[in-house]
PDB file of N, H, CA, C and O in Angstrom:
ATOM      1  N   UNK A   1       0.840  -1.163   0.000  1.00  0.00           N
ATOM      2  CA  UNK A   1       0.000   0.000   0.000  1.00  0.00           C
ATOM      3  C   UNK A   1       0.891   1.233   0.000  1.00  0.00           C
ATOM      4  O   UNK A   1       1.631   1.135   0.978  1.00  0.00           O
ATOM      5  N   UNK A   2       1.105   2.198  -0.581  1.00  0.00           N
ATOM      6  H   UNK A   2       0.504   2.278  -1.376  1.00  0.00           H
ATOM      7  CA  UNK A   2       1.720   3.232  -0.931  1.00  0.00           C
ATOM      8  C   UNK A   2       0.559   4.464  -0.221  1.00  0.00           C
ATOM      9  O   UNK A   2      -0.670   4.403  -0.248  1.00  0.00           O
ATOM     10  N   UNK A   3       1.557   5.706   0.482  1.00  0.00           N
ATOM     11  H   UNK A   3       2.556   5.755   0.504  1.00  0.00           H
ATOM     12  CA  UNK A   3       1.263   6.526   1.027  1.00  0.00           C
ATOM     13  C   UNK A   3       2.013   7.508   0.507  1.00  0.00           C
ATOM     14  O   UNK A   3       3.008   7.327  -0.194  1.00  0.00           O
ATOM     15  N   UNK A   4       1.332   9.087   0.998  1.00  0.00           N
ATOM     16  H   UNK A   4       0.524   9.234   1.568  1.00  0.00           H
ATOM     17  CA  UNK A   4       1.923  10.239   0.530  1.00  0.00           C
ATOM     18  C   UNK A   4       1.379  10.943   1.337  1.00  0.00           C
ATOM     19  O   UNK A   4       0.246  10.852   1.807  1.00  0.00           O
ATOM     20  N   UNK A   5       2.418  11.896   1.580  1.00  0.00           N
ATOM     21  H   UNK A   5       3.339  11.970   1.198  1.00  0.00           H
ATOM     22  CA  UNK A   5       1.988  13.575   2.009  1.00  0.00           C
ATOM     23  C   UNK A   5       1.147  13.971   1.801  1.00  0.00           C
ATOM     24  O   UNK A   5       1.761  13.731   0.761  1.00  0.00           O
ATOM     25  N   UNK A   6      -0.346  14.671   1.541  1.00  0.00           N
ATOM     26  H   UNK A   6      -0.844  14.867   2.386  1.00  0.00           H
ATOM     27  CA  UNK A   6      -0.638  15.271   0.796  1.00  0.00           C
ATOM     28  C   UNK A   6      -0.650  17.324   1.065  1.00  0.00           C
ATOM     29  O   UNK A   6      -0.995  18.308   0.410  1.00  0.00           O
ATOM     30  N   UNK A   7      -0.019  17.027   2.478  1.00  0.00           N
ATOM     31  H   UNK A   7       0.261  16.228   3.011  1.00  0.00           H
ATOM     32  CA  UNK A   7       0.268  18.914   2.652  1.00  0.00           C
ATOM     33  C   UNK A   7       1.735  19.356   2.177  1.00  0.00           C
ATOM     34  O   UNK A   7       2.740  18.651   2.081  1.00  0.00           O
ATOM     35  N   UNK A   8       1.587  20.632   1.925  1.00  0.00           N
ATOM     36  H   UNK A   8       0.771  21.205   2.003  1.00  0.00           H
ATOM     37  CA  UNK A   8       2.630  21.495   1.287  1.00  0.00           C
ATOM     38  C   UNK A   8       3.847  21.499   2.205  1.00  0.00           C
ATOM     39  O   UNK A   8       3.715  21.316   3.415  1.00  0.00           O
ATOM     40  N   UNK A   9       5.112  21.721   1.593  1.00  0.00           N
ATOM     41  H   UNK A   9       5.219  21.870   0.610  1.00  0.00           H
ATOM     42  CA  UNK A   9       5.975  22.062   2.754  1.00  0.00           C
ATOM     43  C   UNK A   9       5.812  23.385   2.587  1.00  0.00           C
ATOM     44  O   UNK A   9       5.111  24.006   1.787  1.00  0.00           O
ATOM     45  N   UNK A  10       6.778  23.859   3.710  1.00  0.00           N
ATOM     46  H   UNK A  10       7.347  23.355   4.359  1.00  0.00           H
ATOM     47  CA  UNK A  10       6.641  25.308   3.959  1.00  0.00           C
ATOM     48  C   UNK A  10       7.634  26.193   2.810  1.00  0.00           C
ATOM     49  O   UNK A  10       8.796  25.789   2.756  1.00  0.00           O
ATOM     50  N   UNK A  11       7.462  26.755   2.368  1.00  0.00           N
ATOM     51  H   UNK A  11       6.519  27.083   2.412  1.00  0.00           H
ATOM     52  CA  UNK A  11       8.111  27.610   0.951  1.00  0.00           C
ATOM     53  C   UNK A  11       9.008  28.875   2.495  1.00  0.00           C
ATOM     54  O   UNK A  11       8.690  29.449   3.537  1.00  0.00           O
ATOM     55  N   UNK A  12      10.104  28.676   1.668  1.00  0.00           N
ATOM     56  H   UNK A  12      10.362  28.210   0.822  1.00  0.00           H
ATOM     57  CA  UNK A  12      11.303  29.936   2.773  1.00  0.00           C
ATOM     58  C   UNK A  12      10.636  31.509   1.521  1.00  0.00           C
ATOM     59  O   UNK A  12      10.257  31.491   0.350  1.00  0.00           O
ATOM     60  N   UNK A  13      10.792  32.745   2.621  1.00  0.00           N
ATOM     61  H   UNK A  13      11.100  32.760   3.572  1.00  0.00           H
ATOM     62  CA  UNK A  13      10.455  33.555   2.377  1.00  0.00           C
ATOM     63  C   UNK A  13      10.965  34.597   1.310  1.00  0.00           C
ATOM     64  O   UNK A  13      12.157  34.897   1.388  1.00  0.00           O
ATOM     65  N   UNK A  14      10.385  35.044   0.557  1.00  0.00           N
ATOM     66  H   UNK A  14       9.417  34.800   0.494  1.00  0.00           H
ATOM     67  CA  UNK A  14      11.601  35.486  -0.294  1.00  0.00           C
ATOM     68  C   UNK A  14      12.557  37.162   0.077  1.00  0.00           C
ATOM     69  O   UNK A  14      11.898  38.186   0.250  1.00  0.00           O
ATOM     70  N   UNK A  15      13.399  37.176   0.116  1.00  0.00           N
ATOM     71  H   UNK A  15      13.935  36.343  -0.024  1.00  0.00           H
ATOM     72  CA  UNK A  15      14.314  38.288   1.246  1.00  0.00           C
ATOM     73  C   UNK A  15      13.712  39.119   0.271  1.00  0.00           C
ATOM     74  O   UNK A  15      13.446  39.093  -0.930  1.00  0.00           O
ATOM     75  N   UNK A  16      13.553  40.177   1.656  1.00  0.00           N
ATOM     76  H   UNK A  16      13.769  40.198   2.632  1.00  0.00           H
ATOM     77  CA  UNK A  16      13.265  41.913   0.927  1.00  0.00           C
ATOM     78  C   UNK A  16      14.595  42.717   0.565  1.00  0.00           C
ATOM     79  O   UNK A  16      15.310  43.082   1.498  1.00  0.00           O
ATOM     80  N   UNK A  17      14.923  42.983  -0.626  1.00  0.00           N
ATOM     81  H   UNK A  17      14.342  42.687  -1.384  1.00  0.00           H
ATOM     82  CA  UNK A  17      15.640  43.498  -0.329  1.00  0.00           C
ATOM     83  C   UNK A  17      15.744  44.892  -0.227  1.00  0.00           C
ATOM     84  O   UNK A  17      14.807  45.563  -0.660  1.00  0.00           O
ATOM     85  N   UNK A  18      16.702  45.437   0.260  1.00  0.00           N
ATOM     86  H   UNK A  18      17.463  44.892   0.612  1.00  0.00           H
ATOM     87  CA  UNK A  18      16.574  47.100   0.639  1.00  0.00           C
ATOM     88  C   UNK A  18      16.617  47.894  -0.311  1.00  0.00           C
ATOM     89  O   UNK A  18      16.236  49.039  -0.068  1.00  0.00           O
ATOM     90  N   UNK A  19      17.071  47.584  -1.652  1.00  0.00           N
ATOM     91  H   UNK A  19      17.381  46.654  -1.849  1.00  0.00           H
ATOM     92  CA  UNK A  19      16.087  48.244  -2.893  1.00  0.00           C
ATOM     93  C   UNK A  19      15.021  48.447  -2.784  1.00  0.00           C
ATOM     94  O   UNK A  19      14.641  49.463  -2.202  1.00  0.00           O
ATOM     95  N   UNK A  20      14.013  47.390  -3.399  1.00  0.00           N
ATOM     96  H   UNK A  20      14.321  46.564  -3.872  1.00  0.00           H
ATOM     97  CA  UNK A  20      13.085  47.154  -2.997  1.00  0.00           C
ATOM     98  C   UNK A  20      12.177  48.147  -1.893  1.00  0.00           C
ATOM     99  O   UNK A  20      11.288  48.969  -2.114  1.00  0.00           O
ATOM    100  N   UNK A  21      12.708  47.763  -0.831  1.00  0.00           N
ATOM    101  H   UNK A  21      13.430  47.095  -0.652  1.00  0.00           H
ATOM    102  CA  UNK A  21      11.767  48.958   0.433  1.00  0.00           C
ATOM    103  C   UNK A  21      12.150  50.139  -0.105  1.00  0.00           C
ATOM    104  O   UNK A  21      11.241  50.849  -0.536  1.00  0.00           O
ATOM    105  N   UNK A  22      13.499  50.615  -0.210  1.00  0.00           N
ATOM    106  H   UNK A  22      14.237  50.038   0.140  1.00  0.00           H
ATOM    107  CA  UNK A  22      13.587  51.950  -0.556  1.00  0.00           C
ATOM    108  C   UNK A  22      12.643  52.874  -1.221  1.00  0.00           C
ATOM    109  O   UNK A  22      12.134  53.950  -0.907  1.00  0.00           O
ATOM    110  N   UNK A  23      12.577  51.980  -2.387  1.00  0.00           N
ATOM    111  H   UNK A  23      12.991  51.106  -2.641  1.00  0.00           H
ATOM    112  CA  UNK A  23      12.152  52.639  -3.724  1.00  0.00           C
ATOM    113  C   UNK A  23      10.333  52.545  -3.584  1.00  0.00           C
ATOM    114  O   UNK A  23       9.591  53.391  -4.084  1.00  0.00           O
ATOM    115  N   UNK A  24       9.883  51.413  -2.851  1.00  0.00           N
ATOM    116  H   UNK A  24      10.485  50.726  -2.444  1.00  0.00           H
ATOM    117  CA  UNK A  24       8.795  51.759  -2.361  1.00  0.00           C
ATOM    118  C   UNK A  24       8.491  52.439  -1.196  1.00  0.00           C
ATOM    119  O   UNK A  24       7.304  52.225  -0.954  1.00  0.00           O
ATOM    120  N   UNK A  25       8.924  53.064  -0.463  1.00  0.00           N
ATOM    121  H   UNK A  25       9.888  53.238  -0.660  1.00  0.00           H
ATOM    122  CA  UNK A  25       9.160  54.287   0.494  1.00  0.00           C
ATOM    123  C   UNK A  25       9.546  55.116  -0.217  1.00  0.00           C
ATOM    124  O   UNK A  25       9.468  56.109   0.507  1.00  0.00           O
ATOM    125  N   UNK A  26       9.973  55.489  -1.280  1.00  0.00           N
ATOM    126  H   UNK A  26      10.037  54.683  -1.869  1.00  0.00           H
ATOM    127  CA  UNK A  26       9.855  56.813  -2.123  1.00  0.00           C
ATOM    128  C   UNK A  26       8.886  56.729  -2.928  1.00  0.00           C
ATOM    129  O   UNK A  26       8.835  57.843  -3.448  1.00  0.00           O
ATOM    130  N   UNK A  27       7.709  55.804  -3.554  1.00  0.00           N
ATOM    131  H   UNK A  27       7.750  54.899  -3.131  1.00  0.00           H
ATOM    132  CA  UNK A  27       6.981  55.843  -3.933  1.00  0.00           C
ATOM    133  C   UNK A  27       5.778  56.709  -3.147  1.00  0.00           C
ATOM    134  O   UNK A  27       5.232  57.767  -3.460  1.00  0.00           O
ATOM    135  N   UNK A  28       5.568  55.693  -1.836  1.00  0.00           N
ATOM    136  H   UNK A  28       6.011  54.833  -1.583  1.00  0.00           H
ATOM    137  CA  UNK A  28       4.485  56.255  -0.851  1.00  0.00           C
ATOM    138  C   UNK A  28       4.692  57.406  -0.493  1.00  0.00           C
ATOM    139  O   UNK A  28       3.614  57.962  -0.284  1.00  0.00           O
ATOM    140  N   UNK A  29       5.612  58.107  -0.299  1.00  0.00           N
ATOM    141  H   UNK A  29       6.488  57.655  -0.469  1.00  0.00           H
ATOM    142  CA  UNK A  29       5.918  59.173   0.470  1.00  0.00           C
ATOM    143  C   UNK A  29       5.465  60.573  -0.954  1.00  0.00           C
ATOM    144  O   UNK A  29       5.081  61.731  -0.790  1.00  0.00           O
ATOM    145  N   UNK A  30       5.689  59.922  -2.038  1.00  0.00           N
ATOM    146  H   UNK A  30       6.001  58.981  -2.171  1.00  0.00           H
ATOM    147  CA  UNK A  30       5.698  61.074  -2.690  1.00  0.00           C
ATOM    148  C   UNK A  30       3.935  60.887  -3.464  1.00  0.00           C
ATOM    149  O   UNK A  30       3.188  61.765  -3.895  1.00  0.00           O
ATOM    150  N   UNK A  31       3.774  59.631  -3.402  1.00  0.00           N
ATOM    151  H   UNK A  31       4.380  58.918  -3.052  1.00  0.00           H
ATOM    152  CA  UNK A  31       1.887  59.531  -3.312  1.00  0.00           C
ATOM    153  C   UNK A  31       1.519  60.675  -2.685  1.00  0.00           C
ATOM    154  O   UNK A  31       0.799  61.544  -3.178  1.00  0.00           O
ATOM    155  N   UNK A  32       2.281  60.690  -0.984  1.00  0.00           N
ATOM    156  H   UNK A  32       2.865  59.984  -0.584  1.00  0.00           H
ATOM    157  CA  UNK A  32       1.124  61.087   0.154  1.00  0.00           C
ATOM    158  C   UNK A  32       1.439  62.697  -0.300  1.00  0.00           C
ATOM    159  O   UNK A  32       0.564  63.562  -0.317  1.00  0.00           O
ATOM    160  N   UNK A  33       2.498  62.866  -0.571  1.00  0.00           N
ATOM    161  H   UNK A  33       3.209  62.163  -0.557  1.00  0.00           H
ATOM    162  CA  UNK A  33       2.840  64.537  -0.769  1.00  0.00           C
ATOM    163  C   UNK A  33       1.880  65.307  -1.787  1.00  0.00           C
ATOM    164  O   UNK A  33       1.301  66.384  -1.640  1.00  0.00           O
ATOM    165  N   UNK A  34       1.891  64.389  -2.902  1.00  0.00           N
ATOM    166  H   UNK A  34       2.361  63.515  -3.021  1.00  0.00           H
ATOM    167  CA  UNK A  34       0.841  64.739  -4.336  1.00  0.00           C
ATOM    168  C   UNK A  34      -0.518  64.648  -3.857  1.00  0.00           C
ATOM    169  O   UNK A  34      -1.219  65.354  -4.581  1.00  0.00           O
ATOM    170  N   UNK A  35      -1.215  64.069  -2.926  1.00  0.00           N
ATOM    171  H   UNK A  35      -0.645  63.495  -2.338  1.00  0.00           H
ATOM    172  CA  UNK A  35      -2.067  64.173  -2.654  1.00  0.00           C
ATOM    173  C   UNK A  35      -2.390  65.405  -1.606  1.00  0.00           C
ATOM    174  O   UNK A  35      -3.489  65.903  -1.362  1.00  0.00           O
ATOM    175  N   UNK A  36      -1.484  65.644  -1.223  1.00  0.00           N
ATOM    176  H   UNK A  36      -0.591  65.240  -1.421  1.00  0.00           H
ATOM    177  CA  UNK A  36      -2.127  66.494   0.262  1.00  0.00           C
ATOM    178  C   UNK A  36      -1.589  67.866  -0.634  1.00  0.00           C
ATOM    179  O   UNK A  36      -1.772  68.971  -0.123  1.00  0.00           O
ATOM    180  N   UNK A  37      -0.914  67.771  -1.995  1.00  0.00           N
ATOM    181  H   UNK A  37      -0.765  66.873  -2.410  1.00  0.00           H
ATOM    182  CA  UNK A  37      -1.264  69.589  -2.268  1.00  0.00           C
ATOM    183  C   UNK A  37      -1.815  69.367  -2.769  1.00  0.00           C
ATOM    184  O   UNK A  37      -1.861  70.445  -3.363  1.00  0.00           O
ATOM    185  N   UNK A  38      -3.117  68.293  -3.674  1.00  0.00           N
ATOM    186  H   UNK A  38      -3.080  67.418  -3.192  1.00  0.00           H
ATOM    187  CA  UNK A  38      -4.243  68.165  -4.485  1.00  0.00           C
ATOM    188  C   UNK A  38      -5.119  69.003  -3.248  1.00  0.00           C
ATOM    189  O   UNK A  38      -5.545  70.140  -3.454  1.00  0.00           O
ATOM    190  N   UNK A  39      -5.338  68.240  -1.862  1.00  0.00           N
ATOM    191  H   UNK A  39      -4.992  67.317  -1.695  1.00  0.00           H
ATOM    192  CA  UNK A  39      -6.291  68.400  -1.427  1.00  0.00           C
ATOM    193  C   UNK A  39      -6.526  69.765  -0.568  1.00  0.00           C
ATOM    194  O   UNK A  39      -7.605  70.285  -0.286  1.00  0.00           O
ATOM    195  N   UNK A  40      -4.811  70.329  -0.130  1.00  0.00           N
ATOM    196  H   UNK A  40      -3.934  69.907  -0.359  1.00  0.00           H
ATOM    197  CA  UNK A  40      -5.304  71.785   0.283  1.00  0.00           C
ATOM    198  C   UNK A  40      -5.086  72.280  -0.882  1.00  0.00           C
ATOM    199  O   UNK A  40      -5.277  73.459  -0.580  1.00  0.00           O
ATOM    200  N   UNK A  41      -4.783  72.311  -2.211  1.00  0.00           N
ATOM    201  H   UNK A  41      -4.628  71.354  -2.456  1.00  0.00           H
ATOM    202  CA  UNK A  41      -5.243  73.007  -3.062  1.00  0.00           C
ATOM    203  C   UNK A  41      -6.714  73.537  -3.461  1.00  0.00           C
ATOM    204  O   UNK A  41      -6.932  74.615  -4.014  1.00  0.00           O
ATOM    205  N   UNK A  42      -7.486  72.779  -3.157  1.00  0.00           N
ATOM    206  H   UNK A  42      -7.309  71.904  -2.708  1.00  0.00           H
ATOM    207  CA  UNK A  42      -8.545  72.663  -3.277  1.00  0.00           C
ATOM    208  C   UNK A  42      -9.449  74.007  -2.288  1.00  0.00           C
ATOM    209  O   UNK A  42     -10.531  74.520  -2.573  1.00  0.00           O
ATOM    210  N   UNK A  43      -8.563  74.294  -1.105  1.00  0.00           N
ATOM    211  H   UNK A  43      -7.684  73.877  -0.874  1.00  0.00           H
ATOM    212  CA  UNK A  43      -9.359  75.249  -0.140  1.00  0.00           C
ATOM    213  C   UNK A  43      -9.304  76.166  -0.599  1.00  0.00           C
ATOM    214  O   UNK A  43      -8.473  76.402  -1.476  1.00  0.00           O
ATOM    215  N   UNK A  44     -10.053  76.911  -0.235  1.00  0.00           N
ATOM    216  H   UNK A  44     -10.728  76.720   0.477  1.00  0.00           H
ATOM    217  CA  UNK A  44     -10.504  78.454  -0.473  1.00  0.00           C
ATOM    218  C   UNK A  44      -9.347  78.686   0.554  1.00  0.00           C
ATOM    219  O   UNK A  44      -8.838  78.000   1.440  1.00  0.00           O
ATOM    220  N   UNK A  45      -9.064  80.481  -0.155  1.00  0.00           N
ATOM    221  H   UNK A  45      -9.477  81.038  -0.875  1.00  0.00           H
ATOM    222  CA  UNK A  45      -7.570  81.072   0.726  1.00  0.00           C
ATOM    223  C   UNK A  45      -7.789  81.402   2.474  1.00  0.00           C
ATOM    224  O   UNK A  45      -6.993  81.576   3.397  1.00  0.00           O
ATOM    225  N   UNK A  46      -9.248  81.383   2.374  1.00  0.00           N
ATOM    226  H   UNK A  46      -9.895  81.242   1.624  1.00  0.00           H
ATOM    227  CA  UNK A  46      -9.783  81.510   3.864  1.00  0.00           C
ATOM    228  C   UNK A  46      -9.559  80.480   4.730  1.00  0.00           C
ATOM    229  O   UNK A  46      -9.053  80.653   5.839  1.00  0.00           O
ATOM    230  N   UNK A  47     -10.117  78.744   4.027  1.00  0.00           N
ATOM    231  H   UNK A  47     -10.528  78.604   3.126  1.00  0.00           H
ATOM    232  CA  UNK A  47      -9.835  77.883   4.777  1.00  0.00           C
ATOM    233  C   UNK A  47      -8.025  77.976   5.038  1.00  0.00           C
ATOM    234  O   UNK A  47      -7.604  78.349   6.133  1.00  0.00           O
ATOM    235  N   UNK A  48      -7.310  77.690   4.195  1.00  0.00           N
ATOM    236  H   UNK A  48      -7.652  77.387   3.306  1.00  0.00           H
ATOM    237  CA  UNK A  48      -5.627  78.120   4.634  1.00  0.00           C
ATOM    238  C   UNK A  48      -5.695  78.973   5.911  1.00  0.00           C
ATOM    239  O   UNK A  48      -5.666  78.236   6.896  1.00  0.00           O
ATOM    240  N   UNK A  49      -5.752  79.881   6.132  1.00  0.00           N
ATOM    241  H   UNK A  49      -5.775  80.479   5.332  1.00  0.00           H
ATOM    242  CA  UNK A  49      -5.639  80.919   6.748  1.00  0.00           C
ATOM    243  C   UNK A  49      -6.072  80.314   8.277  1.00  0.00           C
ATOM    244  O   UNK A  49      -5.633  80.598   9.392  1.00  0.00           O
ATOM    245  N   UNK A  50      -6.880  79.580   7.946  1.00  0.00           N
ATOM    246  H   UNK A  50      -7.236  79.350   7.040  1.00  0.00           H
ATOM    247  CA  UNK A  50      -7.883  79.074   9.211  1.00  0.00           C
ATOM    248  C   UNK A  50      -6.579  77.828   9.643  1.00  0.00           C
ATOM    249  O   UNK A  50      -6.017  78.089  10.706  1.00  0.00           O
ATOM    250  N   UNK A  51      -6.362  77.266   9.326  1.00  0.00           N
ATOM    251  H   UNK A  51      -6.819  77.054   8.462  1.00  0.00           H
ATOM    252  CA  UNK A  51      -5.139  76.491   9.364  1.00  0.00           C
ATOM    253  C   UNK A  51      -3.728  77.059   9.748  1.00  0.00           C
ATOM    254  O   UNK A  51      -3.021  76.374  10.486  1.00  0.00           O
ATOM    255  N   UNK A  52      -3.239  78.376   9.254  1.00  0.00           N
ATOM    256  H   UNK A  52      -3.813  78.933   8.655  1.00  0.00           H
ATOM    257  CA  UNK A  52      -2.244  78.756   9.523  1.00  0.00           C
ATOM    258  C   UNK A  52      -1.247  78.886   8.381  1.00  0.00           C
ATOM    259  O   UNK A  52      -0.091  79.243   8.609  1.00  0.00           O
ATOM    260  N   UNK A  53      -1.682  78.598   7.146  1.00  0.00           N
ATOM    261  H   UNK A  53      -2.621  78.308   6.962  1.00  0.00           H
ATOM    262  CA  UNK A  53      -1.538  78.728   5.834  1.00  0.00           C
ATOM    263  C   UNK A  53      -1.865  79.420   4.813  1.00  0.00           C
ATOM    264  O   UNK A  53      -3.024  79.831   4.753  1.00  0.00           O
ATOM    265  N   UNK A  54      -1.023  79.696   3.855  1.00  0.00           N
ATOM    266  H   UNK A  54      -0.081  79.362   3.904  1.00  0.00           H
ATOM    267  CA  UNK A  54      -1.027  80.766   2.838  1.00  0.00           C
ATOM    268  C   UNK A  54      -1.042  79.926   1.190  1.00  0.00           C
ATOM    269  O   UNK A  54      -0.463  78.842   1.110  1.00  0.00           O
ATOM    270  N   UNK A  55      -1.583  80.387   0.214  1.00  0.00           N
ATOM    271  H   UNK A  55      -2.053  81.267   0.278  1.00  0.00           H
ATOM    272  CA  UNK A  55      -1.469  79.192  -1.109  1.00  0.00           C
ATOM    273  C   UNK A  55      -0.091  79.039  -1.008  1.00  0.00           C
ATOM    274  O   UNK A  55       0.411  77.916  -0.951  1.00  0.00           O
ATOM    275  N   UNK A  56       0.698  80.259  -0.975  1.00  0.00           N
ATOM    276  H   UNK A  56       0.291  81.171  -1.021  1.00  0.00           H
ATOM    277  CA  UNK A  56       2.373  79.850  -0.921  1.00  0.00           C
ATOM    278  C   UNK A  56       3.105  78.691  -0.443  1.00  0.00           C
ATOM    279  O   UNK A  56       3.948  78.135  -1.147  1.00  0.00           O
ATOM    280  N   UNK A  57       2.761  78.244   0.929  1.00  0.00           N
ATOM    281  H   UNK A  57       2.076  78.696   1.501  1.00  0.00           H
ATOM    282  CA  UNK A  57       3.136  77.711   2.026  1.00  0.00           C
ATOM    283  C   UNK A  57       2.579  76.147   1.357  1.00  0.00           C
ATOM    284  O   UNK A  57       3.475  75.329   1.562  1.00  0.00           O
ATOM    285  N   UNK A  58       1.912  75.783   0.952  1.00  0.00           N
ATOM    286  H   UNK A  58       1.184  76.447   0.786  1.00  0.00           H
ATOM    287  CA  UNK A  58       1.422  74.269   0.308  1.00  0.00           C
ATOM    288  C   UNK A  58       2.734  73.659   0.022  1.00  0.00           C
ATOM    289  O   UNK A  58       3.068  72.802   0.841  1.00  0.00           O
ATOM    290  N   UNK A  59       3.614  73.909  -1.008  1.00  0.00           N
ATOM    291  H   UNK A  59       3.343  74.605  -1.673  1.00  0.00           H
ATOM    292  CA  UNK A  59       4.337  73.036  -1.256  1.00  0.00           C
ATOM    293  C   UNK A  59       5.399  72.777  -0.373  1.00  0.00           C
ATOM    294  O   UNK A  59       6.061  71.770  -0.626  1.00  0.00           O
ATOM    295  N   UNK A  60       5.699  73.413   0.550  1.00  0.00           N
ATOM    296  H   UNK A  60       5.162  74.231   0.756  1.00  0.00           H
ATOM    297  CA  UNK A  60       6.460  73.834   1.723  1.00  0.00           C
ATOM    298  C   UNK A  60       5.962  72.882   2.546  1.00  0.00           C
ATOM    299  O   UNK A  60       6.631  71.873   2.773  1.00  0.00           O
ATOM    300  N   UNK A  61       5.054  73.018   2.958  1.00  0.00           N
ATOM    301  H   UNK A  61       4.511  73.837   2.774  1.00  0.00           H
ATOM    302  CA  UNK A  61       4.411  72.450   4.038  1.00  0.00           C
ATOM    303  C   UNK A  61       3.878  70.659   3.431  1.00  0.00           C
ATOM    304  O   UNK A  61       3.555  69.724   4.164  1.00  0.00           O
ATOM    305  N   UNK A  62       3.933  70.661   2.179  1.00  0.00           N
ATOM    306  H   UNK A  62       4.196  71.420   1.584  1.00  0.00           H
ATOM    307  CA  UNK A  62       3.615  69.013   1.781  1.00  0.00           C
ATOM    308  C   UNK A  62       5.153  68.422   1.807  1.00  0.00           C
ATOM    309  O   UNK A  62       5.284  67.233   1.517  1.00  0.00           O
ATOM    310  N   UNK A  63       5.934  68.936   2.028  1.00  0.00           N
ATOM    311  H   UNK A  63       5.828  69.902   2.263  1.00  0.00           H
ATOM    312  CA  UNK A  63       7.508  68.617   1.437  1.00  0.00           C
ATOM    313  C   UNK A  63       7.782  68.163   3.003  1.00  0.00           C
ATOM    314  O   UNK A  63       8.255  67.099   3.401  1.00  0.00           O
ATOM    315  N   UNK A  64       7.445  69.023   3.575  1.00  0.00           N
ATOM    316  H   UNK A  64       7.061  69.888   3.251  1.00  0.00           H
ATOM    317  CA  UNK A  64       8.035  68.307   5.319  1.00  0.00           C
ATOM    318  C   UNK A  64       7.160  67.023   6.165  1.00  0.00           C
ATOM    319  O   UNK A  64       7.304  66.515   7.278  1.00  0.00           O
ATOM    320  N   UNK A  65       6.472  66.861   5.354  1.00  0.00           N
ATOM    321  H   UNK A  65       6.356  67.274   4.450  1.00  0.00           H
ATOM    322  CA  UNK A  65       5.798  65.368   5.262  1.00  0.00           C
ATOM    323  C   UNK A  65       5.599  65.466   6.534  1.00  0.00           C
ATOM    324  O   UNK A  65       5.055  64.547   7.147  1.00  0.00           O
TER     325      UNK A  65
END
């Protein structure tokens, strides 16, 4: 009578390498930046103001993440 395994072995993980993270940590980071002067772009110069912000100050202020 013949028998078998029928579960998987465990597969080793494949290494991250620090390329890899890098370059996706400069991806995200510059997502989150493009988005947040989309979205105070979007305010009226009053809302800024109400914040502590000027239209000037946006890219300034998205850059220091």
């Amino acid at each position: 009578m013949a028998s078998f395994d029928t579960f998987n072995t465990a597969r080793p993980a494949l290494p991250t390498t620090g390329l890899f993270s890098a370059l996706l940590g400069r991806v995200v980071a510059w997502n989150d930046r493009r988005v947040t002067v989309k979205m105070l772009s979007k305010l009226t110069d009053r809302e800024l103001r109400d914040i502590g912000l000027e239209r000037g100050d946006i890219d300034a202020f998205a850059a220091r993440g």
